[in-house]
C-alpha positions, 0 to 999 in steps of 0.5 A: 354431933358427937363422933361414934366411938366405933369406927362407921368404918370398920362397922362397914367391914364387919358387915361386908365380912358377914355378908360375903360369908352369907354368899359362900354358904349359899354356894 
């Protein structure tokens, strides 16, 4: 299989990142 170019890694952070940003506006 060919490696991803972007790093699942830092996909990982992005959706963390967007996730916890979500949470603060529901509070």
């Amino acid at each position: 299989e060919r490696p991803n170019k972007t790093n699942p890694k830092r996909i990982g952070k992005a959706q963390n990142k967007r996730a916890n940003l979500e949470k603060t506006k529901l509070k």
